[in-house]
C-alpha positions as CSV (number, residue, x, y, z in Angstrom):
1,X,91.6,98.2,104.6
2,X,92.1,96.3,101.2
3,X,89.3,96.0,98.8
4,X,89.0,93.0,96.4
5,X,88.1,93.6,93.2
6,X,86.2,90.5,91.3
7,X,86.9,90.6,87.3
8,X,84.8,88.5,85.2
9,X,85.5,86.9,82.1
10,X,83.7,87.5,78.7
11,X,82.9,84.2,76.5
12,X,83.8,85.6,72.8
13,X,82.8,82.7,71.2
14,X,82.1,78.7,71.5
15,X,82.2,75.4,70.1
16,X,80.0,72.3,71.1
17,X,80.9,69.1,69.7
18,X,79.1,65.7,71.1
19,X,81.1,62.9,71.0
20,X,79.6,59.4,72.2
21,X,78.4,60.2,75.5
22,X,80.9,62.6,76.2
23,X,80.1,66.9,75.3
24,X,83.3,69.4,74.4
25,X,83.0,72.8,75.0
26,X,85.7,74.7,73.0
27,X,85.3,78.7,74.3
28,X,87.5,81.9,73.5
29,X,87.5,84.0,76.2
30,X,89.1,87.3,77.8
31,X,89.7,87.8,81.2
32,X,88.9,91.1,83.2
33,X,92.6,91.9,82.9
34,X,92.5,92.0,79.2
35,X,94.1,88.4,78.3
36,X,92.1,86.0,75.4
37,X,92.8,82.2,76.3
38,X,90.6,79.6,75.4
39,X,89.1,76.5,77.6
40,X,88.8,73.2,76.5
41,X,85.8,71.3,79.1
42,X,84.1,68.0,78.7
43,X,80.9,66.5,80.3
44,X,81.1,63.2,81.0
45,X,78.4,61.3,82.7
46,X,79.0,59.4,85.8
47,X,75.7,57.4,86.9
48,X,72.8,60.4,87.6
49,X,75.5,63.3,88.1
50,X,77.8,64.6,85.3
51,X,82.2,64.9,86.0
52,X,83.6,68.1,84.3
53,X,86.7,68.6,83.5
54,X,88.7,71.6,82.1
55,X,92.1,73.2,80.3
56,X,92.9,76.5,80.0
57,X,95.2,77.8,77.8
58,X,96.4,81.1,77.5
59,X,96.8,82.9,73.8
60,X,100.9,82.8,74.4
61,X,100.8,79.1,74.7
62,X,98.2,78.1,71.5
63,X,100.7,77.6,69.4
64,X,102.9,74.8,71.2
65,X,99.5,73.0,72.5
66,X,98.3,73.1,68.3
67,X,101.6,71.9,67.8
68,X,101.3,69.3,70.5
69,X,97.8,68.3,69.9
70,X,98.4,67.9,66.2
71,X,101.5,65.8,67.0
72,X,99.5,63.4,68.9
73,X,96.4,62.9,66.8
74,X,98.8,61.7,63.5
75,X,100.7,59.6,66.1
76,X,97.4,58.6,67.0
77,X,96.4,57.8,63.5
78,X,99.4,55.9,62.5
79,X,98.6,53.8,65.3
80,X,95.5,53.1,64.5
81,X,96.4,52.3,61.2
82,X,99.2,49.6,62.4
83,X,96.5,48.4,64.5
84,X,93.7,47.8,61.6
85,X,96.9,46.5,59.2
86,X,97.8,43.4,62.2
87,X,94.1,42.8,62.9
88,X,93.6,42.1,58.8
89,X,96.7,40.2,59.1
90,X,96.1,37.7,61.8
91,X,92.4,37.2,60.1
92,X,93.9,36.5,57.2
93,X,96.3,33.8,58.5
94,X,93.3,32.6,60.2
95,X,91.3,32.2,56.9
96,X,94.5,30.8,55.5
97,X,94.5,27.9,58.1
98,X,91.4,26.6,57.9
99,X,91.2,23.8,56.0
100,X,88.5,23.1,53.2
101,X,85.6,20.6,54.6
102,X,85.2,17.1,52.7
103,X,82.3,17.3,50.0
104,X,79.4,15.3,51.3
105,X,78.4,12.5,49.5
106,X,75.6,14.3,48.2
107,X,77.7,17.1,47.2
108,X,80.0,14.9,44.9
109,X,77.3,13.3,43.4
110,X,75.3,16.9,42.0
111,X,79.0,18.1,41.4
112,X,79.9,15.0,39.0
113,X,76.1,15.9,37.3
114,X,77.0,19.8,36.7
């Protein structure tokens, strides 16, 4: 006869950050074998009920997902940023097309007094 032994893990520390609707949970923990890894879980409400949703990464791995993760938000950025640039862009050959309205007749006449 086998018996199973349950290990629990101990938070070390956390993070909350609310974001819009959505809430991040960044917590350190160590498992009951010994290892640290950290979870990344977000809250995201769905109606009356809340969805969450989790990543665990192990201490040996944090390195290459920082790497990652910094990788992608300056990609992220840098889209962005061509984004905003095209959006002022077609505004401003918008603005460039419109052509100026004729002066009233009312206009002409206070702009020949001034």
């Amino acid at each position: 006869m086998s018996t199973v032994t349950t290990t629990k893990s101990v938070k070390l520390s956390s993070q909350y950050v609310q974001a819009g609707k959505r809430s991040y949970f960044f917590d350190l923990k160590r498992s009951g074998f010994g290892e640290v890894y950290f979870t990344i879980s977000q809250l995201i409400p769905e109606g009356n009920t809340w969805t969450r949703s989790t990543v665990l990464v192990p201490a040996e791995h944090a390195r290459a997902f920082y790497d990652g993760l910094c990788a992608t938000i300056k990609e992220m950025r840098q889209a962005m940023a061509m984004e905003q640039a095209a959006l002022a862009e077609v505004e401003e050959q918008a603005s460039a097309r419109k052509t100026p309205r004729k002066a009233t007749p009312r206009q002409q006449a206070a702009a020949s007094v001034a």
